[in-house]
C-alpha positions in Angstrom: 92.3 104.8 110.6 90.9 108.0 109.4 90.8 108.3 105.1 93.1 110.9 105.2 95.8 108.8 107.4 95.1 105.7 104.4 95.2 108.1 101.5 98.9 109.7 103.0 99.5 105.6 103.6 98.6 105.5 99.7 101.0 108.3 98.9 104.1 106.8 100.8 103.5 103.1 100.0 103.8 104.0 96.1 106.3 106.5 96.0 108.4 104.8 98.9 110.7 103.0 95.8 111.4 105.7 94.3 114.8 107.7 94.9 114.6 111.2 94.9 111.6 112.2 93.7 108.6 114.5 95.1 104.9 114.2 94.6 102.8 116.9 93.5 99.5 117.5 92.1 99.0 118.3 88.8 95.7 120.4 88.2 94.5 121.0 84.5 93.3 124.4 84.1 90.3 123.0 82.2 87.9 121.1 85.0 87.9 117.4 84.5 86.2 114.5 85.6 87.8 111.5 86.7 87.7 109.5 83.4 89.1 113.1 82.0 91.6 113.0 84.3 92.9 109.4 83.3 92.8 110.4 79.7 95.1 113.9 80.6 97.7 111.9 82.6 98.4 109.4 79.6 98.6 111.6 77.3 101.2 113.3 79.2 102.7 110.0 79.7 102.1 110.3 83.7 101.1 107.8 86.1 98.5 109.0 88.5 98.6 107.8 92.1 95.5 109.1 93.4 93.1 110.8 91.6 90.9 113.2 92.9 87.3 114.0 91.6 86.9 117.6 94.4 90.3 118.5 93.3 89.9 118.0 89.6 93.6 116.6 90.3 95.9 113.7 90.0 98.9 113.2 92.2 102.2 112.0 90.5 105.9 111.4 91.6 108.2 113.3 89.3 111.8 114.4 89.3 113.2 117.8 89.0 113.4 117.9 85.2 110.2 116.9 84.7 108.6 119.1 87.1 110.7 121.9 85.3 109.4 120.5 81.8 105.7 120.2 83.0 105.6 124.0 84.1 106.5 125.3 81.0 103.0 123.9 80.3 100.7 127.2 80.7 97.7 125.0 80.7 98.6 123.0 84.0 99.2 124.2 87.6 102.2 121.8 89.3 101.9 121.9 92.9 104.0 120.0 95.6 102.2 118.2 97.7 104.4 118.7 100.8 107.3 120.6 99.9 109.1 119.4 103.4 109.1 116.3 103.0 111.1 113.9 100.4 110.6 110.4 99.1 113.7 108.4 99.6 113.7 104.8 100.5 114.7 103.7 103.7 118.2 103.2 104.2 118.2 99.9 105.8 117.4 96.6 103.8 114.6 94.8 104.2 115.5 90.8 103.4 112.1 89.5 102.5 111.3 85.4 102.0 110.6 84.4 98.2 106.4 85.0 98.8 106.7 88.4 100.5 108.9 89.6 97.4 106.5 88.0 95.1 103.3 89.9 96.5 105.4 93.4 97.5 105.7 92.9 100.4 108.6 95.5 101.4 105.7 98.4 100.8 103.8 97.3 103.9 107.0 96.8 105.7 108.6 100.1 104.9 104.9 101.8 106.1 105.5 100.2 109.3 102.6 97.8 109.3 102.9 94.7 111.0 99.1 93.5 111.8 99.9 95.9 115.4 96.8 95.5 117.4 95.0 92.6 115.4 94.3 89.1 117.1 95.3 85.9 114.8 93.9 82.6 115.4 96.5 80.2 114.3 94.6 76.6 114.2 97.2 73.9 113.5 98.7 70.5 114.6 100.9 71.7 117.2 104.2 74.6 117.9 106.9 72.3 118.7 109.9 74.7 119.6 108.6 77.7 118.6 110.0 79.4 121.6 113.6 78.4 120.1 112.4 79.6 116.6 114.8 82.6 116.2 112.0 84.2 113.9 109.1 84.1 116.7 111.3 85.2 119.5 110.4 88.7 120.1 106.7 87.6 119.7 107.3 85.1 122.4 109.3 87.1 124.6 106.6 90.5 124.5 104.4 88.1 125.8 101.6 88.4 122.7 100.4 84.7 122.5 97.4 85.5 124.5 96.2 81.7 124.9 96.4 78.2 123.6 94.5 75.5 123.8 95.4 72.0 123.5 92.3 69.4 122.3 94.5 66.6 121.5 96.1 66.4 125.4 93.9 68.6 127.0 96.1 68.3 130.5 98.9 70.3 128.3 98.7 73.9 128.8 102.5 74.7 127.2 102.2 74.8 123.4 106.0 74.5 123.0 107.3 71.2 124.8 106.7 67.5 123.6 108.1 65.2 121.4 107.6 64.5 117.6 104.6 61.6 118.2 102.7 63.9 120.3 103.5 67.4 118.4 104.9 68.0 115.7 106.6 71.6 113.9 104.0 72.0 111.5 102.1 75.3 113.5 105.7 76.5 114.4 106.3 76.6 110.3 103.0 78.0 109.9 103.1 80.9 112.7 106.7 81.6 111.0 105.6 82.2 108.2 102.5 84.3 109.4 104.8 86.8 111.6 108.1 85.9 111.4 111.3 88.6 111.8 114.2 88.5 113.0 116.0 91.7 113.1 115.8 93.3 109.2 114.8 90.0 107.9 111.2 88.8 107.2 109.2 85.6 106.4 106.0 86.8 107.9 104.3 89.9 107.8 102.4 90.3 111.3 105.0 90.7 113.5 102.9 93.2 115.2 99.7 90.5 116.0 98.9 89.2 119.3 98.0 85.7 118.6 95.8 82.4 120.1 96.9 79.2 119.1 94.8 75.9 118.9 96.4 72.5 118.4 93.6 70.0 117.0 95.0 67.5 114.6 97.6 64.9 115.7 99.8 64.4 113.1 100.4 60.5 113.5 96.6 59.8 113.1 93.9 60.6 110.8 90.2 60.6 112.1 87.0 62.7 111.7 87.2 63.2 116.1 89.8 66.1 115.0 87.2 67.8 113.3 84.7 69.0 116.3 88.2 70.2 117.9 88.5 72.4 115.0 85.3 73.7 115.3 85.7 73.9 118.9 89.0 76.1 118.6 87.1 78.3 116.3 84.6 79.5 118.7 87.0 79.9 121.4 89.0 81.8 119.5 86.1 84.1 118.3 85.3 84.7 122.1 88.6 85.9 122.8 87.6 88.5 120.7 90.1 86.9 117.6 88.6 87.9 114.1 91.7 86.8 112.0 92.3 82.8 111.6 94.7 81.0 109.6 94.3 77.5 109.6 97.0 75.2 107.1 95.0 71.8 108.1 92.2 70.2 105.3 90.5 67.0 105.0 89.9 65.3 102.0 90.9 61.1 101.9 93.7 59.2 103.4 91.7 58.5 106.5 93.2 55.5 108.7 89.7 54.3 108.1 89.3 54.5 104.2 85.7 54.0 104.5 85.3 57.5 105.9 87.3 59.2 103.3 85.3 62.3 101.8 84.5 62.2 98.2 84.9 64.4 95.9 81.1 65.1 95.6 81.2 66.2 99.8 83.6 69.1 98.5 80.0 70.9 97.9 80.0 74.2 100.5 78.0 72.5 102.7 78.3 68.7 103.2 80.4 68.6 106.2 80.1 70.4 109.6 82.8 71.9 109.2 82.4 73.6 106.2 78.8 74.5 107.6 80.8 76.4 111.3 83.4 77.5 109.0 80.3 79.4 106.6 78.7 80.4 110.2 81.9 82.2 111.5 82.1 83.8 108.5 79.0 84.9 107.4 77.6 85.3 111.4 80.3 86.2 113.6 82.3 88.5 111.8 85.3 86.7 110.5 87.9 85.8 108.4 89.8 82.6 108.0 92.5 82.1 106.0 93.0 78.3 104.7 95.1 76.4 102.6 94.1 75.0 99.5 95.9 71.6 100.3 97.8 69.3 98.5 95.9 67.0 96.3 96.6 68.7 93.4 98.7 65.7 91.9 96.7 63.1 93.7 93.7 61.2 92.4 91.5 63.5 95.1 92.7 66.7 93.0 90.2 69.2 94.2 90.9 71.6 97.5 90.5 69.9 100.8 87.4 70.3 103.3 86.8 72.8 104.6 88.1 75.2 102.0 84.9 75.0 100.4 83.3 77.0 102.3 81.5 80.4 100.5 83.3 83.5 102.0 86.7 81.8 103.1 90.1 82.8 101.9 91.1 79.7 100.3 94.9 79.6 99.1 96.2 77.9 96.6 100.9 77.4 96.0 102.5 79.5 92.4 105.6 79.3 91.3 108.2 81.6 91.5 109.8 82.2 88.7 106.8 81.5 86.5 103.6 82.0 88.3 102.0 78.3 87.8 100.4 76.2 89.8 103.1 73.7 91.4 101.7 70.7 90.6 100.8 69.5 94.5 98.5 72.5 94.5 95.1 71.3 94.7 92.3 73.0 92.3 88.7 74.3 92.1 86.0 71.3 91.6 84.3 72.0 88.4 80.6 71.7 90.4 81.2 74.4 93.0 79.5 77.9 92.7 82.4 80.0 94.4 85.9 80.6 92.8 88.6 78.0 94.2 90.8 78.8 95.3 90.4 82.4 96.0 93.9 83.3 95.1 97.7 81.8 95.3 101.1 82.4 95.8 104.7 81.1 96.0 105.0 78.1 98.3 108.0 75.9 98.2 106.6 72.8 100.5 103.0 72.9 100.4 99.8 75.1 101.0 100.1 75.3 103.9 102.9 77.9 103.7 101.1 79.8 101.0 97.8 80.5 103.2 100.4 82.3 106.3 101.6 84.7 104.0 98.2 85.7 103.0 97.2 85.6 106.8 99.9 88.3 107.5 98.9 90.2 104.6 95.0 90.3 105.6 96.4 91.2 108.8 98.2 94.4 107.9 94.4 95.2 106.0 92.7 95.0 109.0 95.4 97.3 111.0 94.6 99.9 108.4 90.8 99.5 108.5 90.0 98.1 111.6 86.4 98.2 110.7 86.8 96.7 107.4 84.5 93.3 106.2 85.7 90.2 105.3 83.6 91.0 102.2 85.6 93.9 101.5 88.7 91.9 102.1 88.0 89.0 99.9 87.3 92.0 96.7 90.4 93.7 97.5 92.4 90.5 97.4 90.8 89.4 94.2 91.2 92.9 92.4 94.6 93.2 93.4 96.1 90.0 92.1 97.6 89.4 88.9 94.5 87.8 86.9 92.3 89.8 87.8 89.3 89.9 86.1 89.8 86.4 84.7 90.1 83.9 87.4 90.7 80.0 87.0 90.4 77.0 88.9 94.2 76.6 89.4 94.9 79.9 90.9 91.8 81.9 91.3 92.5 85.2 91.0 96.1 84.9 91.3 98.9 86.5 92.8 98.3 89.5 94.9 99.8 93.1 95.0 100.6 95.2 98.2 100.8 98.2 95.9 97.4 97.9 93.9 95.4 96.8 97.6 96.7 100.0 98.8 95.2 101.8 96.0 92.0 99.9 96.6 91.9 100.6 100.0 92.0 104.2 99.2 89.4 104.5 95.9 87.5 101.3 96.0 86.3 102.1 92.7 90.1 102.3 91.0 90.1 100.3 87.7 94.0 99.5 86.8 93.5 99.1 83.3 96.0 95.6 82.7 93.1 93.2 81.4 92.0 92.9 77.5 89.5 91.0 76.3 89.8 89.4 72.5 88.1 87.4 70.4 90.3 84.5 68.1 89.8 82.0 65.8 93.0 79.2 65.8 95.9 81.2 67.0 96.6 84.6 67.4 99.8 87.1 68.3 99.7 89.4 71.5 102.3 92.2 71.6 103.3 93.0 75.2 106.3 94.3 77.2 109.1 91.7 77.4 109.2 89.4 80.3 110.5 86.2 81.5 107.3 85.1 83.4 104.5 84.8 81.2 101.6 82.0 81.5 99.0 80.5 79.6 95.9 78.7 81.2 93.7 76.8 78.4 90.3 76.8 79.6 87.3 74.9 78.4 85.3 77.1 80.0 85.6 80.5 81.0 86.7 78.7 84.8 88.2 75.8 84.4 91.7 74.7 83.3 92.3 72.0 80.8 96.2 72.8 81.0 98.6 75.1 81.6 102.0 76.3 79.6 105.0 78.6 80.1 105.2 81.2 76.7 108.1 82.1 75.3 108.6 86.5 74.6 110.1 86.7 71.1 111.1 90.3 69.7 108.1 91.8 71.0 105.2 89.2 71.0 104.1 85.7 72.1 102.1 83.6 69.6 98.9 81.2 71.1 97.8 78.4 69.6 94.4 77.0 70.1 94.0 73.2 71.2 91.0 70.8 70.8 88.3 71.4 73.3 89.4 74.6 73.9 87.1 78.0 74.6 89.3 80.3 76.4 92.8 80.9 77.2 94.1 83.4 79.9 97.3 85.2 79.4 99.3 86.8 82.0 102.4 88.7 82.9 102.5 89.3 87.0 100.9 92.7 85.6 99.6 92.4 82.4 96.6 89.8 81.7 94.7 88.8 78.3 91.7 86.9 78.0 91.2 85.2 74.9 88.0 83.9 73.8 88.1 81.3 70.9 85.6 81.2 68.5 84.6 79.0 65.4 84.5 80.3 61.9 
């Protein structure tokens, strides 16, 4: 996709909400840089879209009296960007599940992006019924599941038929929630992907023998020519033979093979995989499941709605391991592995934009477009992310957004911020990792932190607004 194409994308995406309204340029008669530029929208009380360096210009969306109150300005030149065209949103509705609403979803959506021309891996435990799945219909019926393999019955070459011992609905939830639509309503946002599916784990055993098929699906999958995987299956204990449960010490990077083909597809091959977190959070294992550890994956972890927590079956970051874990999170009602399809289908519309695009590139735009951005945690990582700021990214890598603030505190202190009903706190006794966590109150204008024992650093965030404290002694 040529820049101009993703910068018009840019334009649309941000302005799409807005009813009525027109972008333009704005132009300062005096020639600005870009930190200039900033500093001459906000003191205008403007809110630049794209910024432009060559121009010496901002874009904005602004309504007629504003436009009329900005041209009375003799030292700025107001200039419609397109004087044809309007910003109105679409007259249809767009019925989105809880997660795509959470991350913005209806942006992509309204843009017409659907992961179109993208191949998605989708590694699993089997797609009972998914032909009946009114969501995965038109997929199914255009004919885009391009193959599947079976390891577990390898005679089986139908991914659909069987019974609940021998397959199970768990891929059928997970594809859903990758790509699923039915008419205006959407759980999934790659309805547009061609897919391969895999089935490798058996649901009514657990053995290390499903592990090879895992890594066997993997490389058929990348010689299909698939660069996109989700994959909602992790190891960790529970084993029908407890003696070759991992530990917690195996969660290292590198310890299994796994891991190691998982780092190799990555870092080799060319692609990305998108994994769940898993759901040890409120077991004695705790820590993400295998092979999530892996440097360079997409590991996701399950938020609350409402409040953006971690739900308590959400497992977290081991203290010992070099890389941020998980990468970032977002509402799941039922597990991780319905947090990791939603991200799947958001890589996916990424990649439709910038075909071209790394999965190092994706992994930064992720992590600067979610909601704790620059602070992450072992709990959610980065956090939730935005469809409206990865759009942003995508066009000007370099954006800063400007919603983090670093402060220093000794025993409490009292942050004024917009009112909201979904504020967090995560006390950290490090700059990583999370001792607890705690819903704030908003009263008349502020919330009020107290430090705790043991204590160095506590993280507070809106879903746009984000404050690092950093405690310090007397």
């Amino acid at each position: 996709m040529s820049r101009f194409i993703l910068r018009l994308i840019v334009l649309l995406a941000i302005t799409s909400i807005a009813h009525a309204q027109q972008k333009y340029w704005i132009y300062p008669k005096d020639k600005m840089e870009v930190s200039g530029l900033k500093r001459h929208a906000e003191e205008l009380c403007l809110s630049p879209i794209v910024i432009s360096e060559w121009l010496g210009a901002y874009s904005v969306v602004l309504n007629n009296q504003k436009v009329q109150n900005l041209r009375k300005n003799t030292q700025l030149v107001v200039e419609k960007i397109n004087a044809r065209v309007k910003i109105n949103a679409n007259s249809h509705s767009i019925n989105l599940a809880k997660a795509l609403s959470q991350i913005h979803a209806d942006t992509l959506i309204r843009l017409g992006l659907s992961g179109k021309g993208i191949k998605i891996g989708i590694i699993d435990a089997g797609f009972l019924r998914a032909d009946e799945d009114k969501y995965l219909k038109e997929i199914i019926e255009s004919e885009r599941i391009l193959g599947y393999k079976n390891y577990i019955e390898q005679e089986t070459m139908e991914p659909y038929s069987g019974d609940g011992s021998n397959n199970d609905y768990h891929g059928t939830n997970v594809f859903g929630f990758i790509a699923g639509k039915s008419k205006n309503n959407h759980i999934g946002l790659a309805s547009g992907a061609e897919f391969y599916l895999a089935r490798t784990d058996q649901a009514d055993k657990e053995y290390h023998g499903e592990e090879d098929f895992w890594i066997a699906a993997l490389e058929w999958m990348h010689s299909q020519g698939v660069r996109l995987v989700n994959s909602s299956l992790g190891y960790s204990d529970g084993f029908d033979d407890p003696t070759t449960d991992y530990k917690k010490e195996h969660v290292d990077g590198k310890f299994s093979a796994i891991t190691r083909a998982a780092e190799i597809a990555i870092k080799e091959k060319g692609m990305t995989i998108v994994l769940s977190a898993g759901n040890d959070g409120n077991k004695d294992f705790e820590i993400i499941s295998i092979p999530a550890d892996a440097e360079g994956i997409i590991s996701v972890g399950a938020s609350g709605y409402k409040y953006w927590n971690k739900l308590s079956y959400s497992s977290i970051g081991p203290e010992t391991l070099r890389a941020v874990k998980p990468e970032v999170s977002c509402y799941a009602a039922a597990g991780t592995s319905f947090s990791a399809p939603i991200i799947t289908g958001l890589v996916a519309c990424i990649k439709e934009m910038k075909p071209d695009i790394t999965n190092g590139e994706i992994l930064t735009i992720l992590k600067r477009s979610s909601h704790l951005y620059p602070h992450p945690n072992n709990y959610l990582g980065y956090g939730v992310p935005n469809a409206h700021k990865i759009l942003q990214l995508m066009d000007s890598s370099d954006y800063e957004f400007g919603n983090s603030h670093l402060i220093e505190a000794n025993d409490s202190i009292s942050i004024s911020l917009p009112k909201s009903y979904n504020i967090m706190a995560f006390h950290k006794k490090d700059e990583y990792v999370v001792q607890n966590q705690e819903k704030i109150r908003w009263d008349k204008g502020e919330v009020h932190i107290t430090r705790a024992e043991g204590i160095a650093y506590t993280t507070v965030a809106t879903d746009s607004l984000v404050w690092e404290i950093k405690w310090i002694d007397d």
